[in-house]
KEZADREN-574320 format. One line per 8 residues: their letters; for each residue x, y, z of N, C-alpha, C. Coordinates in nm, 4 decimals. Layout:
<atoms>
a) X Y Z X Y Z X Y Z ~ ... $
</atoms>
This chain:
<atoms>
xxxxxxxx) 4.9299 4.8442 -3.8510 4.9123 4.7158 -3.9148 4.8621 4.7385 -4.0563 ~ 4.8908 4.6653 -4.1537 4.9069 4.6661 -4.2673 4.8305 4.5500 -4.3426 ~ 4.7504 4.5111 -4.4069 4.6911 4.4139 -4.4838 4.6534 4.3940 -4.6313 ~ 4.7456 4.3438 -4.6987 4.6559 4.3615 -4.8309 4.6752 4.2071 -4.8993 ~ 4.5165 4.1904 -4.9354 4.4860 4.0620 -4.9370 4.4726 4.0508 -5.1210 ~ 4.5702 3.9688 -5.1517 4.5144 3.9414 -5.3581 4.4482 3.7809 -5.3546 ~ 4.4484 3.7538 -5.5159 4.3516 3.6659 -5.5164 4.4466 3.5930 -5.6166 ~ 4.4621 3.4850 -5.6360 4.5593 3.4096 -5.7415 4.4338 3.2998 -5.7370 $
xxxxxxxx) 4.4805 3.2009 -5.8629 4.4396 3.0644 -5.9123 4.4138 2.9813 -5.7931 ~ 4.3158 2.9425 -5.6860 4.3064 2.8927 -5.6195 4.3512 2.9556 -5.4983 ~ 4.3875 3.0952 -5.4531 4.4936 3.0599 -5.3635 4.4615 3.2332 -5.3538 ~ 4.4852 3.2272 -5.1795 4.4827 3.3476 -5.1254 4.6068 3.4215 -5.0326 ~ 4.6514 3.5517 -5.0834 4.7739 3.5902 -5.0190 4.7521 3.7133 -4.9343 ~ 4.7911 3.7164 -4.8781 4.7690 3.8097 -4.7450 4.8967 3.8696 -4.7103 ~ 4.8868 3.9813 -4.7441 5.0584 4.0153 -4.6845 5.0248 4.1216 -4.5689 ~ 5.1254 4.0564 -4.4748 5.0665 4.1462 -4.3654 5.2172 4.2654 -4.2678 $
xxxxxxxx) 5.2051 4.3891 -4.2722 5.3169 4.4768 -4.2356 5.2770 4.4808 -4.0790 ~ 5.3940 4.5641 -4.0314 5.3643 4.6291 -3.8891 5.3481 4.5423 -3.8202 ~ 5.3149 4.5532 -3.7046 5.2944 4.4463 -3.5681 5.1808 4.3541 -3.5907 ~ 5.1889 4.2344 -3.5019 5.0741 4.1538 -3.4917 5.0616 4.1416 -3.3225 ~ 5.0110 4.1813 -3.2705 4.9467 4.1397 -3.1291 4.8455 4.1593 -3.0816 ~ 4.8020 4.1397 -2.9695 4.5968 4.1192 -2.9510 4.5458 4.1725 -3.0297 ~ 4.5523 4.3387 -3.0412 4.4581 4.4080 -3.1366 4.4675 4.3728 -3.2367 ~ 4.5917 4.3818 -3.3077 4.5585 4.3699 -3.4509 4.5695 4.1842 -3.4927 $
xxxxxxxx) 4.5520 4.1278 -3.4377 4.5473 3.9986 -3.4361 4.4001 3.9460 -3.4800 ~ 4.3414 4.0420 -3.3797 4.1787 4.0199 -3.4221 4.1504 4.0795 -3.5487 ~ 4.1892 4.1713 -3.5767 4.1413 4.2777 -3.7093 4.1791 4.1635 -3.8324 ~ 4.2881 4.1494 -3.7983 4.3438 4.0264 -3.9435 4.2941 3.9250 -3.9879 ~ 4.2901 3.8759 -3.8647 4.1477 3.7344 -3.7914 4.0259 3.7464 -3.8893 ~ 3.9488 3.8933 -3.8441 3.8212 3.8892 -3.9027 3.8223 3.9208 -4.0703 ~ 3.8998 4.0193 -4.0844 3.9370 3.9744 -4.2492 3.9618 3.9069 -4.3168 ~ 4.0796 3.8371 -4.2421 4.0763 3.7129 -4.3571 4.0263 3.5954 -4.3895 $
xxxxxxxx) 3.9565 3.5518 -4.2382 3.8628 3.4602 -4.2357 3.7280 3.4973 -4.3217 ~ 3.6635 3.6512 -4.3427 3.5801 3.7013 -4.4623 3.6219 3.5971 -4.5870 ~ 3.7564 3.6947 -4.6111 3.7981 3.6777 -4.7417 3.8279 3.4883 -4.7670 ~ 3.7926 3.4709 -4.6778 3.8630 3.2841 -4.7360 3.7620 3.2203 -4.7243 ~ 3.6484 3.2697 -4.6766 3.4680 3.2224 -4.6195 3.3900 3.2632 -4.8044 ~ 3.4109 3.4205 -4.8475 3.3966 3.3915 -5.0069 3.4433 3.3380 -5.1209 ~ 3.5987 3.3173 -5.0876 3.6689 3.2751 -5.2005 3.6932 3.1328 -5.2453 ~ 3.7245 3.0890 -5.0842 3.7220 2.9481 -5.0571 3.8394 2.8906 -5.0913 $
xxxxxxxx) 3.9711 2.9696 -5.1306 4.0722 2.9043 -5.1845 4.1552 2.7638 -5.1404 ~ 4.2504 2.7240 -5.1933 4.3041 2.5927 -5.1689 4.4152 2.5932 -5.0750 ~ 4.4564 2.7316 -5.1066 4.6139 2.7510 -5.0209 4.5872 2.9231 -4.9598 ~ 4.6257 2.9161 -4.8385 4.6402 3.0471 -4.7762 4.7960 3.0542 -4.7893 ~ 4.8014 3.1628 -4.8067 4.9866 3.2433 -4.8251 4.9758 3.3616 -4.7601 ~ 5.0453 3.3110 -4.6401 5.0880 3.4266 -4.5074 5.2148 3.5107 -4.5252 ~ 5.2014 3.6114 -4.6066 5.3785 3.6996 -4.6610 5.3626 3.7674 -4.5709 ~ 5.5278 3.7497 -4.4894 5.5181 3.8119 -4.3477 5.6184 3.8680 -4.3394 $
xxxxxxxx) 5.7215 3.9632 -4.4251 5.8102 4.0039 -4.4489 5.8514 4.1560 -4.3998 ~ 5.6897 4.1919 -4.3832 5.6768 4.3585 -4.3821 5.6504 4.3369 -4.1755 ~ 5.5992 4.2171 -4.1041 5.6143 4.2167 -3.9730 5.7167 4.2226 -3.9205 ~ 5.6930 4.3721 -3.8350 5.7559 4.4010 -3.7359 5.7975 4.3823 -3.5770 ~ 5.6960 4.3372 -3.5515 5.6648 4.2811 -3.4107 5.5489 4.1477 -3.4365 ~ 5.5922 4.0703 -3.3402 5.4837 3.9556 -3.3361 5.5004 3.8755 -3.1906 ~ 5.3577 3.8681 -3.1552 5.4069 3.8046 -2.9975 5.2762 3.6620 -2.9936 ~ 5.2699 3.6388 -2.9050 5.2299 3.4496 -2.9297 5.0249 3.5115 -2.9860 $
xxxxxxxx) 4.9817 3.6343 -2.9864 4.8791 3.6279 -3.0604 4.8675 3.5530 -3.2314 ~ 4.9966 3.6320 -3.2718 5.0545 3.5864 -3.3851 5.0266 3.4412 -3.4459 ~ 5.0948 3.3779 -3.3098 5.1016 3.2435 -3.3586 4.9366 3.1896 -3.3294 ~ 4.9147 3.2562 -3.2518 4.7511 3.2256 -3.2522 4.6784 3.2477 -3.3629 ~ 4.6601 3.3622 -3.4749 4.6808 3.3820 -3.5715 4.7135 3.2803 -3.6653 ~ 4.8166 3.1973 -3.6946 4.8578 3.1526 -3.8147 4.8270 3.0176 -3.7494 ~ 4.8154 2.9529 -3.6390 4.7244 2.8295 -3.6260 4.5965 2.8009 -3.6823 ~ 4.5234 2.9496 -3.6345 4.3997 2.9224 -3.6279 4.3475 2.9475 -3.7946 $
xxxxxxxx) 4.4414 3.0217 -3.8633 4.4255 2.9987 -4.0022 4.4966 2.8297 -4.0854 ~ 4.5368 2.7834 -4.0008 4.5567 2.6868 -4.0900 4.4473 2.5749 -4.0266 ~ 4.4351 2.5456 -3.9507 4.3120 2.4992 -3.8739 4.1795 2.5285 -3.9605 ~ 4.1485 2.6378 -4.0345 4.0389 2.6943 -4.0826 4.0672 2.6073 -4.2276 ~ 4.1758 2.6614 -4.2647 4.1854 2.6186 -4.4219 4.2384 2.4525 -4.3976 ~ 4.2312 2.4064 -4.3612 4.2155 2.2480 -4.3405 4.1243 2.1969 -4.3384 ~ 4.0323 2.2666 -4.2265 3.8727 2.2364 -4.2331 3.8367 2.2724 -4.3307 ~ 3.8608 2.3258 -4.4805 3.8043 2.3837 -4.5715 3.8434 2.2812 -4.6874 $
xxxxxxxx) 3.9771 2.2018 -4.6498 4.0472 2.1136 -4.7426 4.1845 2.1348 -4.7436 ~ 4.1725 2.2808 -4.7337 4.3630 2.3299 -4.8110 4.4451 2.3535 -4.6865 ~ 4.5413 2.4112 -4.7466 4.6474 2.4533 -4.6563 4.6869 2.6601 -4.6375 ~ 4.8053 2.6316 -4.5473 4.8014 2.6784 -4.5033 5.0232 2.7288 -4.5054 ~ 5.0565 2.8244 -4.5784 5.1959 2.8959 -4.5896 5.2530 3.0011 -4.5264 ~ 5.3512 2.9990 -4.4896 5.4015 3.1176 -4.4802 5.5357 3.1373 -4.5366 ~ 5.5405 3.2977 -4.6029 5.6375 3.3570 -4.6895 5.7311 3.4416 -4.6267 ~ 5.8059 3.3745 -4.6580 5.9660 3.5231 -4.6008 5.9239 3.5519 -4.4737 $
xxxxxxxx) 5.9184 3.5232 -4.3521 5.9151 3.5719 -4.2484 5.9983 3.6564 -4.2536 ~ 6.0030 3.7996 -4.1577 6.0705 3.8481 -4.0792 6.1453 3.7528 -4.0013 ~ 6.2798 3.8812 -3.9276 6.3533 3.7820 -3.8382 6.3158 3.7218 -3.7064 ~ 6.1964 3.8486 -3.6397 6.1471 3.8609 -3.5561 6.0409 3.7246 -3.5165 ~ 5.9784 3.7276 -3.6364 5.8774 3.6364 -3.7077 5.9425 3.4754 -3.7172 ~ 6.0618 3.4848 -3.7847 6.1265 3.3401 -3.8082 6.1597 3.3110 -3.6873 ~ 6.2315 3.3189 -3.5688 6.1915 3.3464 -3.4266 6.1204 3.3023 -3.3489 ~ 6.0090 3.3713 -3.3883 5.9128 3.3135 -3.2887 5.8431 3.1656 -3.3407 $
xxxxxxxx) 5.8477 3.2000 -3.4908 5.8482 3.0322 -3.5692 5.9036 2.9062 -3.5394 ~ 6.0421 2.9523 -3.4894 6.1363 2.8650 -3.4674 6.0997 2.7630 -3.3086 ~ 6.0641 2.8833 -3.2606 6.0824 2.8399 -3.1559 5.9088 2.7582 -3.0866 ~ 5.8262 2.8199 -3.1985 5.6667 2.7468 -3.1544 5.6810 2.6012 -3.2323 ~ 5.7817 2.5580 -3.3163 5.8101 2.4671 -3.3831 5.7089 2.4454 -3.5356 ~ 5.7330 2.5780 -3.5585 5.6389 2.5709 -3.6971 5.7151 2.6205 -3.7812 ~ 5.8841 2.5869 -3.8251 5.9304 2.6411 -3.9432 5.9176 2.5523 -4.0599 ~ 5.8273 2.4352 -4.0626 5.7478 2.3739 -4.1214 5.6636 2.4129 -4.2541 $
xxxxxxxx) 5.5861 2.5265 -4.1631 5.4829 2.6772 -4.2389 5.5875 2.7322 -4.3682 ~ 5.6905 2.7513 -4.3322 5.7867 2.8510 -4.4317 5.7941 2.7787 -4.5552 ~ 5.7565 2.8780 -4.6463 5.8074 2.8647 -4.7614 5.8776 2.9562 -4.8802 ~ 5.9389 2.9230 -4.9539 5.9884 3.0168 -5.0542 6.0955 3.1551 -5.0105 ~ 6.1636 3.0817 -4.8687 6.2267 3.2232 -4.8209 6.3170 3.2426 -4.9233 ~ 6.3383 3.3717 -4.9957 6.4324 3.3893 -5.1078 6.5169 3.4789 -5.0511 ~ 6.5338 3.5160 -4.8869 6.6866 3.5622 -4.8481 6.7435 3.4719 -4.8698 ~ 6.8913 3.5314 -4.9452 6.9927 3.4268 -4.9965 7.0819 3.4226 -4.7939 $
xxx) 7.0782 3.2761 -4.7989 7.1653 3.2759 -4.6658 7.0908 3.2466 -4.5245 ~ 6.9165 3.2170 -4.5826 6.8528 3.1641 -4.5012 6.8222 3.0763 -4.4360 ~ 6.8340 3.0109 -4.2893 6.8396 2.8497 -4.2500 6.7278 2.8883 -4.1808 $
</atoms>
C-alpha cells in the first residue's frame, strides 16, 4: 500500500496505490484522518488510480471519509478510479464520488 498525501489551496489529496483491504484500510484511515484533523481542508481528493485491489473495507474507507469531511463542512472526491475500483463504485452506488476521470472513453 502506497500513500502520499499533498496539500493544495484548501484541499487535501491523497493518492493511494496497491490494495485497500482490512489492513491497509486502517493504516490509511489513521493517516488521513491525522492529516485532515491538522489541515482542516474543504475538499478531500481520493486519486485512486494506482489501486489495485479493493474490497468493501474500501468502501468503508471512502464513506467514512466523506462522513468526516462533512462533519467538518467539506466534501469529499474521488479521482480516476481504477477499473477494479470503478466497480466496486458502481456497484455500492457511489459513482457520484468520481470526478475528473480523464480516461478518454470513460462511462
Amino acid at each position: 500500500m502506497k500513500l502520499n498525501i499533498t496539500h493544495g489551496d484548501k484541499y487535501l489529496c491523497a493518492a493511494i496505490g496497491g490494495d485497500i483491504d482490512h489492513h491497509t484500510a486502517s493504516e490509511i484511515r489513521i493517516r488521513l484522518d491525522g492529516e485532515i484533523e491538522r489541515s482542516m481542508p474543504s475538499m478531500l481528493i481520493m486519486e485512486l488510480s494506482g489501486v489495485e485491489f479493493c474490497d468493501s473495507s474500501g468502501i468503508g474507507l471512502i464513506l467514512g471519509r466523506q462522513r468526516l469531511m462533512e462533519s467538518l463542512g467539506g466534501g469529499l472526491a474521488v479521482k480516476n478510479p481504477s477499473p477494479p475500483v470503478r466497480k466496486l463504485l458502481m456497484l455500492a452506488g457511489l459513482t457520484r464520488l468520481i470526478i475528473n476521470d480523464d480516461r478518454k472513453g470513460a462511462k
